[in-house]
C-alpha positions in Angstrom: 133.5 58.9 -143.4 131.7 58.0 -140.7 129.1 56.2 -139.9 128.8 54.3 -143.1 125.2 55.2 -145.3 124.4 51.4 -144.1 125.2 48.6 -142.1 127.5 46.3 -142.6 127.0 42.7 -143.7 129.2 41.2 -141.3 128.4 40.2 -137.9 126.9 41.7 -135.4 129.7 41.4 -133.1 132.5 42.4 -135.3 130.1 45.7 -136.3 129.8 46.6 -132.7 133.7 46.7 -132.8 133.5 49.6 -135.4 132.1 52.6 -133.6 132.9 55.7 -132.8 135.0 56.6 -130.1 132.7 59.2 -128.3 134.6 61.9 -127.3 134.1 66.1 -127.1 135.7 65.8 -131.1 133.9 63.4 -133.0 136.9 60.3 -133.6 137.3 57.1 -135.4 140.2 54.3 -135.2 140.5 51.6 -137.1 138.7 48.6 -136.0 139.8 46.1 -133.7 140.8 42.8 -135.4 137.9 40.8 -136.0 136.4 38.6 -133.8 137.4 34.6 -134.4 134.0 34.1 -135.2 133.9 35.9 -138.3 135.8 35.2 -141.5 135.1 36.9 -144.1 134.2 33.7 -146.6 132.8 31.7 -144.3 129.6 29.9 -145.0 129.1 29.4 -141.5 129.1 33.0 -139.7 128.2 36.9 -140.5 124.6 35.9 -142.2 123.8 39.1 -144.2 121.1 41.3 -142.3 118.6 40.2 -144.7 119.0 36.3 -142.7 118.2 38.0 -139.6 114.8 39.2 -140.8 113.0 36.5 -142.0 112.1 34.8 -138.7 109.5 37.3 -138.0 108.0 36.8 -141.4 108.3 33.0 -140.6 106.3 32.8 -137.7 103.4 34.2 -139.5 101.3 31.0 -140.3 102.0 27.5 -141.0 100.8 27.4 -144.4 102.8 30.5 -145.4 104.0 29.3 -148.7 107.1 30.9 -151.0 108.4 30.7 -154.5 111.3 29.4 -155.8 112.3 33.6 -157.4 110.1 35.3 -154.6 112.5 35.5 -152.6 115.6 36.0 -153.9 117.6 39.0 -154.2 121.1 40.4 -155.4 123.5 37.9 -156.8 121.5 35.2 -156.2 118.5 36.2 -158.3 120.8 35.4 -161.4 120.5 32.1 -160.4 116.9 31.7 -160.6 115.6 29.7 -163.3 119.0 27.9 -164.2 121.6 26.3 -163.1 125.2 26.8 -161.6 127.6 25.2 -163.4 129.6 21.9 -161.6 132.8 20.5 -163.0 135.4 18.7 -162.1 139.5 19.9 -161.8 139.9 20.0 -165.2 136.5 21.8 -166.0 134.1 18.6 -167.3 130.9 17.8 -166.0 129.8 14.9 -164.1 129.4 11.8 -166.7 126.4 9.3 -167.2 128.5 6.8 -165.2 129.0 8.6 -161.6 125.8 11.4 -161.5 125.3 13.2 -158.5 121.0 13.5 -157.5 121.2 15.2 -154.2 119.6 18.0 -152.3 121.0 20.1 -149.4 120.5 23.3 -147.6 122.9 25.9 -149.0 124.4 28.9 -149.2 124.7 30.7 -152.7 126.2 34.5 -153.0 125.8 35.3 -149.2 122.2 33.8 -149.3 120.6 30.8 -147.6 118.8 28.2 -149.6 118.5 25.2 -150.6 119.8 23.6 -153.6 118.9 20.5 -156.1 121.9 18.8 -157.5 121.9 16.6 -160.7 124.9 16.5 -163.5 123.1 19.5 -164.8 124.7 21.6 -161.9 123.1 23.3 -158.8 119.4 24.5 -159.5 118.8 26.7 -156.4 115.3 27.7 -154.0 114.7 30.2 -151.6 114.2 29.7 -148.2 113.1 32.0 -145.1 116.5 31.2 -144.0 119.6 28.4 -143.4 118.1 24.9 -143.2 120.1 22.3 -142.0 118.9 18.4 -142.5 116.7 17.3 -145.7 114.1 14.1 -145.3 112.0 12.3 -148.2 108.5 12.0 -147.0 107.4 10.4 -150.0 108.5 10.3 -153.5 109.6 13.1 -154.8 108.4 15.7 -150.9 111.5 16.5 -149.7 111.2 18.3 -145.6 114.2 20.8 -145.1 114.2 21.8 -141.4 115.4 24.7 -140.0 118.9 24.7 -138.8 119.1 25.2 -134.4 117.9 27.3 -133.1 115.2 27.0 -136.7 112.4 28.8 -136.2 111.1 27.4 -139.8 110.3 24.5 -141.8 109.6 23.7 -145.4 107.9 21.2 -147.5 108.6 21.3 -151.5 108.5 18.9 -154.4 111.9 18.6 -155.7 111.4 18.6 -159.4 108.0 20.9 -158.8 110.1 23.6 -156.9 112.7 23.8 -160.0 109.7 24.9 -161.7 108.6 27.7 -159.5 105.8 25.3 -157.1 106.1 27.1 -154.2 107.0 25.4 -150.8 105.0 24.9 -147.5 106.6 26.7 -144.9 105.8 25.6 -141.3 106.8 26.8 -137.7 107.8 25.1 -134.5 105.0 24.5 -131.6 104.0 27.9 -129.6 107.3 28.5 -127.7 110.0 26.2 -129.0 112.4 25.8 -131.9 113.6 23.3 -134.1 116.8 21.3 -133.9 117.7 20.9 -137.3 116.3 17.3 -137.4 113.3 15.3 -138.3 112.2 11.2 -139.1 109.2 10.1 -141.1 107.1 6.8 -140.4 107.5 3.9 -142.8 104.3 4.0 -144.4 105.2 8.3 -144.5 101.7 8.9 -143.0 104.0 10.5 -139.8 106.6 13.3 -139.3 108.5 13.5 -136.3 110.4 16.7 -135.2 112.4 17.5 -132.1 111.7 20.7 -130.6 113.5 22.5 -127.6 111.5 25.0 -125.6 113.1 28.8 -126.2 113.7 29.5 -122.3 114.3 26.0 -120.8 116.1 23.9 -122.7 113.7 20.9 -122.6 113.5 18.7 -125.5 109.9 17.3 -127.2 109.7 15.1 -130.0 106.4 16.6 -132.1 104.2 14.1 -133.8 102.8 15.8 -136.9 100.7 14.6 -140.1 103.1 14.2 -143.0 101.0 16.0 -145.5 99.8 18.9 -143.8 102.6 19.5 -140.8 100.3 19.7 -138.1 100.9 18.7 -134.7 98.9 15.4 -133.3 101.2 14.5 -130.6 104.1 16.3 -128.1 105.7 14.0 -125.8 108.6 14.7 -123.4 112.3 13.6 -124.0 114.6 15.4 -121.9 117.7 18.0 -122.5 118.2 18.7 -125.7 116.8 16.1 -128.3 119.0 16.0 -131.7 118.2 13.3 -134.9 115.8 11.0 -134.6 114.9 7.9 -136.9 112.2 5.4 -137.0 113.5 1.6 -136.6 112.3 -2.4 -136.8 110.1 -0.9 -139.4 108.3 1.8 -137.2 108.0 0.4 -134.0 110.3 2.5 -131.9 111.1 5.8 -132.6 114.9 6.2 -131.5 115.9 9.9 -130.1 119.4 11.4 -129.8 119.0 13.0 -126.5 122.4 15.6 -126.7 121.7 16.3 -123.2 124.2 20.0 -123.4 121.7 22.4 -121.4 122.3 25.8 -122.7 120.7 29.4 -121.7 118.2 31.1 -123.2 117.2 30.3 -126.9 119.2 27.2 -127.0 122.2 29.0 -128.1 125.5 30.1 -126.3 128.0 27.8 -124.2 127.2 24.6 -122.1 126.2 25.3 -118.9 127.2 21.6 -118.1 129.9 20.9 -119.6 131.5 18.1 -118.0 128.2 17.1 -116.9 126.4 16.2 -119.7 123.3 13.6 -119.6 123.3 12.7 -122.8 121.5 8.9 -123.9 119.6 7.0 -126.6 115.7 6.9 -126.1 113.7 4.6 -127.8 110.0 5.1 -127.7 106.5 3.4 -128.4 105.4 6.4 -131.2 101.4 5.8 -130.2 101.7 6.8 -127.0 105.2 8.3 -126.0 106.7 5.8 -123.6 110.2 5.5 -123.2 110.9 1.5 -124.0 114.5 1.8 -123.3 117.1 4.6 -122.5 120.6 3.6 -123.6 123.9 6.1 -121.4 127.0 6.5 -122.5 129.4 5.2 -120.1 130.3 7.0 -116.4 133.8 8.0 -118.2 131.4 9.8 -121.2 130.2 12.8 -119.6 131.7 15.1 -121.7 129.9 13.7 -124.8 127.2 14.3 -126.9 125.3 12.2 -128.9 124.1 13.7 -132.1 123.9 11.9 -135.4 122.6 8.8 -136.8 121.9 6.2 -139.6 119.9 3.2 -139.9 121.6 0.2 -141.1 119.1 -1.5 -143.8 118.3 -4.8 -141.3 116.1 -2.2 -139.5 117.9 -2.8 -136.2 121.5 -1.5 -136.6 122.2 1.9 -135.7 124.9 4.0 -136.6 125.3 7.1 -133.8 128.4 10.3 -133.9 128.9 12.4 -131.0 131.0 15.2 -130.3 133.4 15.9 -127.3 133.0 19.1 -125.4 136.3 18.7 -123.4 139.3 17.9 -125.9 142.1 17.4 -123.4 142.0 13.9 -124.1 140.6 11.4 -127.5 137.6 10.0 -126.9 135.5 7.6 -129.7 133.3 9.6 -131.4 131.2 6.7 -133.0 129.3 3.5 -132.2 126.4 1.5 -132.8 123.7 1.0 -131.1 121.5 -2.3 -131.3 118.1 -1.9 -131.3 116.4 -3.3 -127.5 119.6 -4.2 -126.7 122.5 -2.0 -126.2 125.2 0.3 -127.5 128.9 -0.2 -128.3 131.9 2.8 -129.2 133.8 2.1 -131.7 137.7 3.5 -132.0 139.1 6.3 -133.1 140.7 6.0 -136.5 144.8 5.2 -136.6 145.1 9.3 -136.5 143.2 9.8 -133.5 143.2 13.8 -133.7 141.6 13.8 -137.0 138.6 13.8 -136.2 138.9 17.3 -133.5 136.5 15.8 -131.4 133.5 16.7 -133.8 131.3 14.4 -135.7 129.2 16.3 -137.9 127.2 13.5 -140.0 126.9 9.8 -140.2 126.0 7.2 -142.8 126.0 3.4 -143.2 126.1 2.5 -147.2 123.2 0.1 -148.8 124.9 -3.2 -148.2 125.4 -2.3 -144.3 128.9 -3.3 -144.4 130.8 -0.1 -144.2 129.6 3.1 -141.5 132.0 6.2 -142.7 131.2 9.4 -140.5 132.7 13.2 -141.5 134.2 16.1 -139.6 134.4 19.6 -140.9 136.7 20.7 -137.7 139.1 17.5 -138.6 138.3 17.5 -142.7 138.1 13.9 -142.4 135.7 11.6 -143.7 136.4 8.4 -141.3 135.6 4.9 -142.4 134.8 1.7 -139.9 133.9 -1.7 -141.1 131.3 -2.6 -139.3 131.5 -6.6 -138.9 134.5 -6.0 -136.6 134.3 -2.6 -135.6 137.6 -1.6 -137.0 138.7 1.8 -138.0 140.1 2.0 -142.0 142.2 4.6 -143.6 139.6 7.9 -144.4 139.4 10.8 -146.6 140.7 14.0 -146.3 138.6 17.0 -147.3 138.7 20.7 -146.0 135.6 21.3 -144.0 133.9 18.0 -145.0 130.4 17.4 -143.6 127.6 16.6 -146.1 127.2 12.6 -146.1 125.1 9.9 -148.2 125.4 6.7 -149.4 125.4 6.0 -152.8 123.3 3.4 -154.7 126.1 1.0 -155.1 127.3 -1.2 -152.1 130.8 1.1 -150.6 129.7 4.0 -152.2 129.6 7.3 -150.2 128.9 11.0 -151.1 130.3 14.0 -149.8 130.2 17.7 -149.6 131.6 20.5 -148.0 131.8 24.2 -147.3 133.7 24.8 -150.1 131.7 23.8 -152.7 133.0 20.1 -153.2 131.2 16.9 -154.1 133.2 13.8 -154.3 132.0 9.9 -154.9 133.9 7.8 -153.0 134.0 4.1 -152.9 134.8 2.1 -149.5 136.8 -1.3 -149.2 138.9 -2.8 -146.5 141.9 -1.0 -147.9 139.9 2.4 -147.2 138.5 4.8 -149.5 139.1 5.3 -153.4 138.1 8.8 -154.9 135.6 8.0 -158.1 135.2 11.3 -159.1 135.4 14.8 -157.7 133.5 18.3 -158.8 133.1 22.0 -157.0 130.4 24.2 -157.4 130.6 28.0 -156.3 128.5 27.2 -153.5 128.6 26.5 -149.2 126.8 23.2 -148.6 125.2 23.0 -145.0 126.1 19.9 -142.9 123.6 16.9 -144.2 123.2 15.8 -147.8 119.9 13.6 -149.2 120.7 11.3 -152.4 117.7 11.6 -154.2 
């Protein structure tokens, strides 16, 4: 019968493709095939109505705080107050010797959150909606930012919000919305987010007081700021400028592709001044610079791009040295594995190996970074969540699917150490704990 008693949970655009034909006798046909945008378990598209709701309850105030239950509904509510179960292929959980300590944004039974992860299993929170990229401020305050366009924030303690402290939700400046990113001062006295106004495109790095989240500082960037980090021990604050101007809301195609603008900014944090701009060649301009890690000497950086025109390979990593300048690094032996998408970088604690992943490609590459060159990688279906581990060559990963693997670098490539799933859709950046 139609129209259905309620809406559908799939996306907007595929619902549009289910109504009536309006003629003098009311009609139906089936519906068209659904759009490429929306499959049916993907973590990625076709939020459930209920995600579409809570940015207007978001904007509210800046100390708007929630619970870890308040908030959940459905399926998910089962979760509450336990945890989902993580094993390996045959069924065991993760041993004493390789235990996973993470948290990520994620999505559980339809529902955005986030999620702590420990050899217990997955002990989920609510959010106002998806997150993308978690920070430590300090000990055990963890920021989760709103994924782009994110028109929320939160602030939690990650053992407290297990036991039902709620977190401190807080909103972009008036006008603008977050990118997904944010960096935190050495001494964690500072958090840094970048913002991109709603109806222009510009990008703004917010200076903000770690403990309460409000603004001290805005200074100008240019098109469309991405990750940022602090380096030589919080001295220059270094910008991803992705430089893809889009239309309204900071969503929809590139309006430049072709043309892109995108660079390296590195910036006195006291007073805003740009120090140095580092471009990507003249050959780049299809590129986007996106991602990055800080090597532990404080001056090494670690930066992934993406490629908006894929007629051709281009590199898709490089390093940038601090005051200096920036070097790409090559593609690895398969040069298509990567579909021209880096989604998350890391460099691991000895500052040796730099391994990168992409959910297009499933790939997780790996480069040694004394020479630059490109070893064998890891193959994972839409791979993107990345950390080191605490051991020099180890690496973390996670993906859509519900994976977690530890892997182990040498010059030989990656090893596989040990590998679990969880019935959940981890978001695109992982935090060890």
């Amino acid at each position: 019968m139609w129209p259905p008693t309620k809406r559908s949970t799939r996306c907007r655009r595929c619902w549009a493709r289910r109504r009536p034909i309006r003629r003098s006798v009311r009609a139906w046909r089936p519906p068209a095939p659904r759009s490429r945008r929306c499959r049916r378990k993907s973590p990625r598209f076709c939020r459930p109505i209920s995600a579409y709701l809570w940015g207007s309850i978001v904007s509210m105030a800046i100390d708007w705080t929630i619970s870890r239950r308040g908030l959940f509904s459905g399926s998910f509510a089962a979760l509450a107050g336990g945890y989902l179960g993580l094993g390996d292929a045959q069924g065991r959980a993760p041993g004493a010797n390789v235990t996973p300590e993470f948290i990520s944004a994620v999505r559980i039974a339809g529902t955005d959150g986030g999620a702590r992860l420990t050899k217990d299993g997955l002990a989920p929170f609510a959010l106002p909606g998806r997150a993308h990229a978690p920070l430590r401020l300090d000990g055990n305050r963890i920021a989760l930012i709103g994924r782009r366009p994110g028109s929320f924030a939160a602030i939690f303690d990650s053992v407290g919000i297990d036991e039902g402290e709620p977190a401190r939700i807080f909103t972009p400046t008036a006008g603008r919305r977050f990118a997904g990113h944010a960096g935190v001062s050495p001494d964690g006295a500072t958090l840094v987010t970048s913002e991109i106004d709603a109806e222009t495109g510009d990008g703004f790095v917010v200076m903000r007081d770690a403990a309460s989240a409000a603004p001290k500082a805005v200074f100008p960037v240019g098109i469309e700021p991405h990750d940022l980090l602090f380096a030589r021990g919080g001295d220059r604050l270094v910008v991803a400028i992705g430089g893809i101007a889009h239309a309204a809301d900071v969503k929809g195609p590139a309006l430049n592709a072709g043309r892109i603008e995108s660079s390296i900014v590195e910036i006195a944090p006291g007073t805003g001044a740009v120090l140095k701009r580092h471009a990507l060649p003249a050959d780049g301009k299809s590129l986007s610079l996106r991602h990055m890690a800080l090597a532990p000497d404080g001056e090494t950086i670690v930066f992934g791009m993406q490629d908006q025109d894929r007629s051709q390979q281009r590199p898709l990593l490089g390093v940038l040295h601090v005051g200096r300048g920036l070097e790409l690094l090559p593609l690895p032996e398969e040069a298509g594995a990567l579909r021209s998408y880096i989604g998350s970088v890391a460099i691991d604690v000895s500052g040796r190996f730099a391994a990168a992943t992409s959910p297009k490609g499933g790939t997780v590459g790996l480069w040694r970074l004394a020479d630059g060159r490109a070893l064998p990688g890891f193959r994972l279906a839409d791979v993107c969540g990345l950390a080191p581990g605490a051991a020099p060559g180890a690496f973390w990963v996670t993906s859509g699917h519900g994976d977690v693997v530890a892997l182990e670098a040498g010059d030989a490539g990656f090893e596989t150490r040990a590998h679990w799933r969880a019935e959940a859709a981890f978001d695109n950046h992982l935090l060890k704990l």
